[in-house]
N, C-alpha and C positions, 0 to 999 in steps of 0.2 A: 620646339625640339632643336632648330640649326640653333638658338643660342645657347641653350643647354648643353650640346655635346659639340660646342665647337665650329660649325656649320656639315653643311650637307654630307662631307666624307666624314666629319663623327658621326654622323645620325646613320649612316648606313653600315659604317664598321662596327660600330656598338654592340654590345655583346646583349645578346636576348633578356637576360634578367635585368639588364640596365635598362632595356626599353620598356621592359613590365614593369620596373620601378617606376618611370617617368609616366605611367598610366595609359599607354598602347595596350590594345587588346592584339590577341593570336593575330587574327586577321592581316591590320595593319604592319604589325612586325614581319609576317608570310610576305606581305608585299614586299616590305622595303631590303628583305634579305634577298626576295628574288631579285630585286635591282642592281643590289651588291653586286648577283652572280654574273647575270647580264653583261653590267661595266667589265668586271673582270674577265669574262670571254671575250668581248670585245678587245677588249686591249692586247689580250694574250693573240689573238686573229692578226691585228695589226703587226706582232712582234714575227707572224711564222708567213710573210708574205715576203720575205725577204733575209739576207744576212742581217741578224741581229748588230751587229757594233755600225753598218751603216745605219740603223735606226734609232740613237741614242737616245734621244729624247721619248721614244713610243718605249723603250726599254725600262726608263727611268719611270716614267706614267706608272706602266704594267707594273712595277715592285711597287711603287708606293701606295697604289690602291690592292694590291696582293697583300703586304705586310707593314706598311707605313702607320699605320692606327690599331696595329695589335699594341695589347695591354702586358704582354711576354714576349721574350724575346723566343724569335726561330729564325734557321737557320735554312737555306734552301741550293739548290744546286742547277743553274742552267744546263743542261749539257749540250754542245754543239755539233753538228758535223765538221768535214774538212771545209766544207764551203759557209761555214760560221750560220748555217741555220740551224734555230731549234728543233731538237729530237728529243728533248724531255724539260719539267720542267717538277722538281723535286723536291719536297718538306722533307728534310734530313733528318730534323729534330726541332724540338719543343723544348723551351726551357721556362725559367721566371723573369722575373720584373727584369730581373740584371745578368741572367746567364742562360747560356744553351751550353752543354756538350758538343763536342766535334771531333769524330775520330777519320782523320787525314786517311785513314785504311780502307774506310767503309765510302769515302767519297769518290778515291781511286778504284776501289774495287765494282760499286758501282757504275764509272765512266767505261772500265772494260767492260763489262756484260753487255753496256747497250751499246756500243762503238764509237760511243764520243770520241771526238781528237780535242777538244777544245772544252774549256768550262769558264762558267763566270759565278764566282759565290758569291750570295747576297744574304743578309741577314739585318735584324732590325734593332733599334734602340729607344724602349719604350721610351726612357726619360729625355729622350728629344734632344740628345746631345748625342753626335752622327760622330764623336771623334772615335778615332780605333783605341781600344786600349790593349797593354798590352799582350796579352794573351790572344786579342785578335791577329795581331800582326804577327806571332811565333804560331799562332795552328795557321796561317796565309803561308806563311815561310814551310812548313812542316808540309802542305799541301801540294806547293808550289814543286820542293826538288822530290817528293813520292812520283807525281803526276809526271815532272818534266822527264824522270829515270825511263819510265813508262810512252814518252813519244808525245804526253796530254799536256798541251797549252794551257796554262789559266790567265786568262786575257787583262780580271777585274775581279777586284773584290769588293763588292758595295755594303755599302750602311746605311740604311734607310732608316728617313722617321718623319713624322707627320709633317712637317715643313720643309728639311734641307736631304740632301745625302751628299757621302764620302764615297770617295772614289779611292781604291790605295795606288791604281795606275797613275793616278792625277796626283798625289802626294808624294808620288816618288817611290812607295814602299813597296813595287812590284817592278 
């Protein structure tokens, strides 16, 4: 199975009919999705023990076992306090192989309801290329002066994918 899907994070991200393809009965598949869950709480645990952007690295872990080895692209929303720790952590939307929807309205609109001051948007790139294209970088911008009119920091905007991510504070584009 790890060389089939890649190693151990494809065998656990793998989408259920992929693993009943590869001849896994219920059972075993029940395990290894509860495992998935597991890592993923874990990780998420480590991120709320502290200000998120002093944790970089347990941040980056946490996206890429959340959304690094999905087969679609989604879109998601940290939201922060004023003291940069997590108070939520949100699937925006779902899209395909090469696109998500994102409406900058509904991201800000959701920061005020829960009292975020601060956000960090992450989103993923099935085809394993973490560069921004450009629509990423205009709904960032679009996000960026909605949220900043509003008093809401966006820290980062990440691009995750099974091996690398993009930063657009690291690129300059925020």
């Amino acid at each position: 199975m790890i060389d089939q899907f890649s190693g151990l994070a494809g065998v656990l991200t793998a989408e259920v009919g992929a693993l009943e393809n590869a001849g896994l009965g219920e059972t075993t598949i029940a395990t290894l999705k509860a495992t998935q869950a597991a890592a993923l709480h874990l990780s998420r645990a480590q991120l709320l023990e502290g200000p998120v952007l002093s944790s970089w690295p347990a941040l980056i872990g946490y996206c890429r076992a959340a959304m690094g080895h999905d087969l679609t692209e989604a879109f998601r929303v940290l939201f922060l306090d004023r003291r940069n720790r997590l108070i939520k952590d949100e699937v925006q939307q779902r899209g395909t192989v090469d696109h998500t929807p994102v409406y900058p309205r509904e991201v800000v609109k959701r920061a005020l309801e829960i009292g975020a001051t601060a956000l960090i948007l992450v989103h993923n790139h099935p085809s394993g290329d973490a560069t921004p294209s450009r629509a990423d970088i205009e709904m960032t911008k679009q996000i960026t002066a909605a949220a900043g009119a509003l008093g809401i920091v966006l820290h980062d905007h990440l691009i995750m994918t099974r091996s690398e991510e993009a930063s657009f504070k690291a690129m300059g584009l925020l």
